[in-house]
C-alpha positions, 0 to 999 in steps of 0.5 A: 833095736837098742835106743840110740846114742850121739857121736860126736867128732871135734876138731878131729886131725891125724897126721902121717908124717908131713901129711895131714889126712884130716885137718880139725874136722868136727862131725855129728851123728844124731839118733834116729838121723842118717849123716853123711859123709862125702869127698872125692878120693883123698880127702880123707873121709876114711881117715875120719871113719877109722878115727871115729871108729877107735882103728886110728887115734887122732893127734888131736880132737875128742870122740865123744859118745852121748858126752863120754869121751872115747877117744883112747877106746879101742875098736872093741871096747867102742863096740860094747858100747853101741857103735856097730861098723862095716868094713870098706874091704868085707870081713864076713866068714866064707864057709860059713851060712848067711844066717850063721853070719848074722848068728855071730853078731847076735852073739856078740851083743853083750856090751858088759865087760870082758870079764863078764863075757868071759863068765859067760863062757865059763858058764857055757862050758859047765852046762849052764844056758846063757844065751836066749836062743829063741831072742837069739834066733828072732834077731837073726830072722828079722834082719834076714827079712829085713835086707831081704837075704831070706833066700839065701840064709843056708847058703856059704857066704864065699859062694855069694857075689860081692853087693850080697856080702855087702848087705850080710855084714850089714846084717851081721852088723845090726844083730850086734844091736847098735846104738850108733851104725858107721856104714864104710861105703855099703853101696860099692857092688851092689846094683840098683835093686840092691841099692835101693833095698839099702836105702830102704834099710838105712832109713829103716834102722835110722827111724828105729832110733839108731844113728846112722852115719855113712861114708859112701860115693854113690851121690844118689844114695846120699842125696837120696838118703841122708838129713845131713850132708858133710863134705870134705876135700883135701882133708878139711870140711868145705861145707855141712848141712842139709842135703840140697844145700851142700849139693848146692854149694860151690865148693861142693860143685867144683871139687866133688860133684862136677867130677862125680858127673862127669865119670858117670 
């Protein structure tokens, strides 16, 4: 696992018309920490991910990574430099294997320039090894031990239910050795065992240096899981810090909690 690295969002707003989905929010993402991110619908935590993530562009406020100011990368050039993402909706490859799945994001390691991704290439096809294919494979096996998909590493990922396509893009998503992990809901379909094998796996990743940062609904994983706790409602911060203590806080209570309680 690659040393990890500081996200940093400051005074991040996006707007879209008259609406203002995120207004001046600023969040950080330490290495070797997990933070969370939490808000009932609508209150513009998605926003905030995608802007983190280079899918949106701010109207204001910087995205910082270790101080560099990335806030006008796209997606791909954010992913060169160390930060990994999920997708809310899955994104995996049904025909092909769980381990081939994974085998793209080991693939894909590479966080140089394009042009030297493309030499790669050129290289591969004239003949030449540039890949390690035994580091290659290692990676792909210890993730696949990790998240505990072993037994289904030949199977097509478009024959597997929901909660286990959410742990392969996980999967995919570590192989590509991040510096920084944006998890976009990673707990939705999954049941409990599956859950708490996530837990176990983010405090895992968090502890191997990488900063994990996550959006998700299941209060009981982000309570469970997280050092630091941000929440949000109607697309501002109403309270940040220490898990007990925004489970605590009042304006927590009142707009997220109290109605996360009484769905249950």
């Amino acid at each position: 696992m690659s040393s990890g690295a500081r996200l940093e969002g400051i005074g991040i707003t996006r707007r879209y018309g008259g609406l203002t989905a995120v207004d001046d929010v600023s969040v950080v993402a330490e290495p070797g920490r997990v933070t969370a991110l939490i808000g009932p619908n609508g209150a513009g935590k998605t926003t905030l991910f995608q802007c983190l993530t280079g899918s949106e562009r701010p109207d204001s406020g910087r995205v910082l990574l270790d101080g560099r100011d990335i806030t006008r990368l796209s997606p791909d050039a954010r992913a060169r430099l160390g930060i990994g993402r999920t997708f809310q909706r899955l994104a995996v490859f049904p025909t092909m294997t769980v381990a081939d799945n994974l085998g793209v994001g080991a693939e894909n390691r590479t966080r140089g320039p394009a042009v030297w991704r493309v030499g790669g290439l050129l290289l591969g096809i004239l003949g030449f090894p540039v890949v390690d294919t035994d580091r290659h494979q290692r990676t792909v096996d210890e993730t696949l031990a990790l998240l505990r998909l072993d037994g289904v590493r030949d199977v097509a990922a478009g024959a597997l239910p929901t909660g286990t396509l959410r742990l392969v893009e996980l999967g995919r998503a570590l192989c590509n050795d991040p510096a920084v992990l944006l998890l976009d809901e990673p707990a939705s379909g999954l049941d409990t065992t599956e859950t708490d094998n996530l837990q176990h796996v983010i405090r895992q990743v968090a502890a191997d240096g990488v900063a994990v940062l996550l959006v998700e609904h299941d209060v009981d994983l982000v309570f469970g899981v997280a050092d630091t706790v941000y929440a949000m409602a109607e697309g501002r911060l109403i309270a940040s810090g220490q898990p007990d203590d925004v489970r605590a806080h009042p304006a927590v209570q009142a707009a997220y909690l109290d109605v996360m309680a009484a769905d249950r």
